[in-house]
C-alpha positions as CSV (number, residue, x, y, z in Angstrom):
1,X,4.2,-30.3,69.4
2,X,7.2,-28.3,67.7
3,X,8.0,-31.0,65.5
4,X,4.1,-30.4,64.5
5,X,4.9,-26.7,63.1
6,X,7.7,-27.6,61.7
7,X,6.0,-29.8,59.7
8,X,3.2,-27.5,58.8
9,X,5.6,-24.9,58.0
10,X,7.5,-27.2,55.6
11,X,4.5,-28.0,54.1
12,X,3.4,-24.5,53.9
13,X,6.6,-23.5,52.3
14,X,6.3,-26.8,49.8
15,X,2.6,-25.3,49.1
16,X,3.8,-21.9,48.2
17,X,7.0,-22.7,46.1
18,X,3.9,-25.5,44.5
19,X,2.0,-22.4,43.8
20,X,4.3,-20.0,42.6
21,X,5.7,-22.9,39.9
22,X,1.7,-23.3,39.0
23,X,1.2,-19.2,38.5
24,X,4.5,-18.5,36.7
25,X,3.8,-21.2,34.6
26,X,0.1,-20.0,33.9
27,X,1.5,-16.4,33.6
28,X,4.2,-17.8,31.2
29,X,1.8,-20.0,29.4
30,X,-0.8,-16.4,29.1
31,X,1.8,-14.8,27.6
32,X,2.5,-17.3,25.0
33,X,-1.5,-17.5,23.7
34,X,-1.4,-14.2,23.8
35,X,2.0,-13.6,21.5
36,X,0.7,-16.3,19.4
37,X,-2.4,-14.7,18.7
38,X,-0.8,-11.7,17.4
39,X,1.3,-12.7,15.3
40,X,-1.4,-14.8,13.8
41,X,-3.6,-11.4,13.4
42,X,-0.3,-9.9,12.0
43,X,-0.1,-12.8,9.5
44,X,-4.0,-12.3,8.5
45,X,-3.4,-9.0,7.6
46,X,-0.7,-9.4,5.6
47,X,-2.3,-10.8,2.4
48,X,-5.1,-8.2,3.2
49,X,-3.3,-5.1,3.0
50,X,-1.7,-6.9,-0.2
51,X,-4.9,-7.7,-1.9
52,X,-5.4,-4.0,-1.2
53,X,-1.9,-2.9,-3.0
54,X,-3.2,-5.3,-5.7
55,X,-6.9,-3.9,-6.1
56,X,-5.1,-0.7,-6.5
57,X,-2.7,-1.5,-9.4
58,X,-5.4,-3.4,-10.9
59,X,-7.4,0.4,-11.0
60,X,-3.9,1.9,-12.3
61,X,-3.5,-0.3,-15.2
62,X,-7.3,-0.6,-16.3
63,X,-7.1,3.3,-16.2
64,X,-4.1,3.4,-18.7
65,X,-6.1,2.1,-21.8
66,X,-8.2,5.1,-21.3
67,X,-5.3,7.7,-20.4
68,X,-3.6,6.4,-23.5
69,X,-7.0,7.0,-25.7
70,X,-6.8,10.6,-24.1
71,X,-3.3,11.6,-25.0
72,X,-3.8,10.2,-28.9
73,X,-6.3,12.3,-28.7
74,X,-5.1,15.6,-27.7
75,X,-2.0,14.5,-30.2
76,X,-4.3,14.3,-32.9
77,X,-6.1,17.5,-32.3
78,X,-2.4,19.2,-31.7
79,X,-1.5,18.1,-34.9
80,X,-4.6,19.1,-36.6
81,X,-3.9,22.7,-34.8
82,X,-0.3,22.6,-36.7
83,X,-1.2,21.6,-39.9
84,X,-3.7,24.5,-39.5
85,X,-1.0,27.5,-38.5
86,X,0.8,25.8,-41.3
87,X,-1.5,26.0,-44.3
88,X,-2.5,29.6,-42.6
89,X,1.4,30.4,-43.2
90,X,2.0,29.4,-46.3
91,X,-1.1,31.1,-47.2
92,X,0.7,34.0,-46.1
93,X,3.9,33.6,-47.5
94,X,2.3,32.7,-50.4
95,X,0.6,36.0,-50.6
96,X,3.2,38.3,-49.4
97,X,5.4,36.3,-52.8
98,X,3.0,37.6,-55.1
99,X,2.8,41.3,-53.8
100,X,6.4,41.2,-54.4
101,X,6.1,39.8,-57.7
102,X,3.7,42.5,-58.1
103,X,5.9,45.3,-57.1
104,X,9.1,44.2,-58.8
């Protein structure tokens, strides 16, 4: 009879170390899925949050064209303002010439 529970107790113990290797192994093989699957999301959203950077640039450089339109503008309309004071100055000086021709 004792060599009966000896038996069942080696068994037992055979049974648990069997279980234990089965459940560190399913624990071990959990954490590897889930690892993987991250850094396959991470990899996903890599080219996303580029195509993003790119959409962006893309905006920035079809928006230059325009902003370089608008600064020939205003250059143009600046130099039209100079040329203005200018002519408006020699007017001037033109006039305050001849009053001193006059008063000589």
């Amino acid at each position: 009879m004792n060599e009966d529970v000896v038996t069942l107790a080696a068994g037992a113990e055979e049974l648990g170390v069997l279980v234990g290797a089965v459940g560190a192994a399913g624990f071990f093989g959990l954490m590897i899925v889930i690892v993987w699957q991250v850094a396959a999301t991470w990899r996903a959203r890599m080219p996303a949050a580029r195509e993003g950077q790119y959409e962006e640039l893309a905006t920035q450089y079809a928006r230059l064209p325009e902003d370089t339109v608008e600064l020939q503008r205003r250059t143009v309309e600046e130099q039209r303002q100079t040329l203005d004071e200018l002519t408006r100055s020699r007017l001037a000086i033109g006039s305050m010439e001849k009053m001193m021709r006059e008063i000589e």
